[in-house]
C-alpha positions in Angstrom: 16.9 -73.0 6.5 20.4 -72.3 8.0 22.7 -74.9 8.5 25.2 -76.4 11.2 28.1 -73.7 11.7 31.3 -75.8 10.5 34.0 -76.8 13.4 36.8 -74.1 13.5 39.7 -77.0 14.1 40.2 -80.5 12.9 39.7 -82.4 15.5 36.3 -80.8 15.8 35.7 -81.4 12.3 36.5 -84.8 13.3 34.0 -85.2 16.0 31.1 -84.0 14.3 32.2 -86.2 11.3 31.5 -88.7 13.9 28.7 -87.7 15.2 26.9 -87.4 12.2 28.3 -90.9 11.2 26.5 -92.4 14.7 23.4 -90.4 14.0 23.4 -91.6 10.7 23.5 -95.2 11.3 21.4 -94.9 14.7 18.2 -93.2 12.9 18.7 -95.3 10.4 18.6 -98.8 11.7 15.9 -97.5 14.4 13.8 -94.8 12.6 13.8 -91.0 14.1 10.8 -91.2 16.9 13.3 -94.6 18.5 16.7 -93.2 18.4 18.1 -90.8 21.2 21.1 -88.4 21.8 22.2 -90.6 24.0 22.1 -93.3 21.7 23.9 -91.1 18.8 26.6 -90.2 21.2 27.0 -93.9 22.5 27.2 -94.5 19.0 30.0 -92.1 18.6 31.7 -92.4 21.5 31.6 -89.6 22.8 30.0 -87.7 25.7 26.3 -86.6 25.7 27.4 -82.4 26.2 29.8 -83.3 22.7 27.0 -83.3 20.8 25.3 -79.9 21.5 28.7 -78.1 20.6 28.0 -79.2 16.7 23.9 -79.5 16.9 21.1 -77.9 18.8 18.7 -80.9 18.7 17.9 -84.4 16.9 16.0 -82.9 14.1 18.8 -80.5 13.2 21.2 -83.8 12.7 18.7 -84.9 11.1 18.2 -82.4 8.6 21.9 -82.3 8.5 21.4 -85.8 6.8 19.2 -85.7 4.4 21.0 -82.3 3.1 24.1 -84.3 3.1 22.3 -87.5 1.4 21.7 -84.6 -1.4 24.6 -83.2 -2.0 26.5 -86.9 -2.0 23.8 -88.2 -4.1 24.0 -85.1 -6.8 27.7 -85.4 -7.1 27.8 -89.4 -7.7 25.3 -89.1 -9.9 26.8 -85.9 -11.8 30.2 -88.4 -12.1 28.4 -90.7 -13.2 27.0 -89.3 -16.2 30.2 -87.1 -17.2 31.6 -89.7 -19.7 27.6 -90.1 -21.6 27.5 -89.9 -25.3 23.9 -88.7 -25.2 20.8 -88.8 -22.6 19.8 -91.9 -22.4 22.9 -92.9 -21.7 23.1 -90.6 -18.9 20.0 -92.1 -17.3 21.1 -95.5 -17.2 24.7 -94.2 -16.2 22.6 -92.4 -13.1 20.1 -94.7 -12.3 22.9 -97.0 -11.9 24.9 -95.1 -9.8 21.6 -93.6 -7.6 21.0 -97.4 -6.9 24.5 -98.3 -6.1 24.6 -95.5 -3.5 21.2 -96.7 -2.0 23.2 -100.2 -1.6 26.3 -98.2 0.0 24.3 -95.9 2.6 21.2 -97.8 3.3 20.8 -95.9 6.3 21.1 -92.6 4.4 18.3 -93.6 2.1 16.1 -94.3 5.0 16.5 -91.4 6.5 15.6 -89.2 3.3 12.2 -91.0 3.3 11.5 -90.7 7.1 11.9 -87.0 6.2 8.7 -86.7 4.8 6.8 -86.9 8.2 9.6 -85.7 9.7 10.5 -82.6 8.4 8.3 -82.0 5.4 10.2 -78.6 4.7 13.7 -80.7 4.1 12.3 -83.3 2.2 10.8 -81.3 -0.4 14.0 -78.8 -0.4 15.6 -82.4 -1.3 13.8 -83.4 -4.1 12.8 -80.2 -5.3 16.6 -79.5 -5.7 16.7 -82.8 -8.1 14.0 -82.0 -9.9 15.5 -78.6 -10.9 18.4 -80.3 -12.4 17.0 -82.7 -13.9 14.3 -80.4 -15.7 17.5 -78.7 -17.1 19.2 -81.3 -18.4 16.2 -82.3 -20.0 15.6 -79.5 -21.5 18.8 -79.4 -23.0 18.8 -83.2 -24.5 15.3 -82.2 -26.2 17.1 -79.3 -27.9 19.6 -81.5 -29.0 17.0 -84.4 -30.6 18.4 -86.9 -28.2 15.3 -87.2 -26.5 11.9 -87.0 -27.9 9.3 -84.1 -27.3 7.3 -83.8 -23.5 6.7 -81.7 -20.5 10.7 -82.1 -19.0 9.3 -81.2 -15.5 6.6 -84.4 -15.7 9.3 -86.8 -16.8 11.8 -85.7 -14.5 9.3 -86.5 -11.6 8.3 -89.3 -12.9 12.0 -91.0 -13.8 13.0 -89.6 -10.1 10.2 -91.4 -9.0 11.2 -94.6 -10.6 14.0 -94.4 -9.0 13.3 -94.1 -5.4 10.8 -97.4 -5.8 13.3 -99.1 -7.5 16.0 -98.3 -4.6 13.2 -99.2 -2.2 12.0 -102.3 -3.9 15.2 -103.9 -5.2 18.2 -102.5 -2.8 16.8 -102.3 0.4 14.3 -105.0 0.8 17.0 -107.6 -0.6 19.6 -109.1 0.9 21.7 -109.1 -2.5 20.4 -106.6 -4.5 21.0 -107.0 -8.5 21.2 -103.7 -9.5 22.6 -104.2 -13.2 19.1 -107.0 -13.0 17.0 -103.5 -12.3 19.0 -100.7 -14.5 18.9 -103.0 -18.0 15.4 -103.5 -17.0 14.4 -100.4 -16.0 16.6 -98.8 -18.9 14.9 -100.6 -21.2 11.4 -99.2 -20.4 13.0 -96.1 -20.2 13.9 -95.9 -23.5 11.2 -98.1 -25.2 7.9 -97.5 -22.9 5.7 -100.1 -22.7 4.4 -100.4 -26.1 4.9 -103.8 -28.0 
């Protein structure tokens, strides 16, 4: 999967910037199959030719996106987590932060989940790319006792998963999401399961 070449002056850098800002909140608010070119470059204010200097079609911005949701949402939550004393203090720290970005970039997050009919490829380059990190650091808090003992690959997937629903659920179906409601909840399963 190759990406966009990047602009060669600032101003260009500029323009896609923008575009990809337009396209971002256009197939966001709309969904991929509603939204147009013309409605991305409307959007952006720009001329219709503009866009096909920085992207061949609507699914390469699109792809563009949900590459770009990763990388933003990988280096948030990495941040996040920096300043942990131990694991599972790293997964409230980055549940916490994945949810806050959900609330920041709503149309992002929508976009990343349009992406499984849309371009099945990307969206499972995207998660796929989590899950690989996460299986690491795993790995490396079992060594260290601060976890107990399981398959890392299985609980990443299924604390990723957690995630997502929780982003869906309680940040973008609410108006007013409480995310520190969710993490101390969801934390607390986390590290106590459900047994009494």
């Amino acid at each position: 999967m190759s990406g966009p070449t990047a602009p060669k002056t600032k101003r260009g850098a500029a323009r896609r910037e923008a575009l990809l800002r337009a396209a971002e909140a256009v197939i966001g608010e709309q969904g991929f199959a509603a939204s147009s070119i013309a409605d991305i470059t409307r959007r952006a204010e720009t001329a219709l030719g503009t866009f096909y200097i920085y992207f061949s079609s609507k699914e390469e911005v699109f792809r563009e996106l949900v590459l770009e949701m990763g990388r933003l949402t990988r280096a948030g939550v990495t941040e996040a987590v920096q300043g942990a004393s131990n694991r599972l203090e790293a997964e409230k720290a980055g549940l916490r932060a994945f949810l806050q970005f959900a609330a920041d970039r709503p149309a992002l997050y929508r976009i990343v989940e349009e992406a499984r009919f849309i371009d099945p490829e990307v969206y499972r380059a995207y998660y796929d790319s989590f899950g690989r990190a996460y299986v690491v650091q795993l790995q490396r808090a079992q060594a260290k006792g601060e976890i107990g003992p399981g398959d890392p690959e299985v609980r990443a997937w299924a604390l990723m998963g957690m995630a997502i629903k929780l982003g869906e659920r309680f940040v973008l179906w609410e108006d007013k999401p409480d995310i520190d409601h969710v993490v101390e909840d969801a934390f607390a399963l986390m590290r106590d399961g459900l047994s009494p």
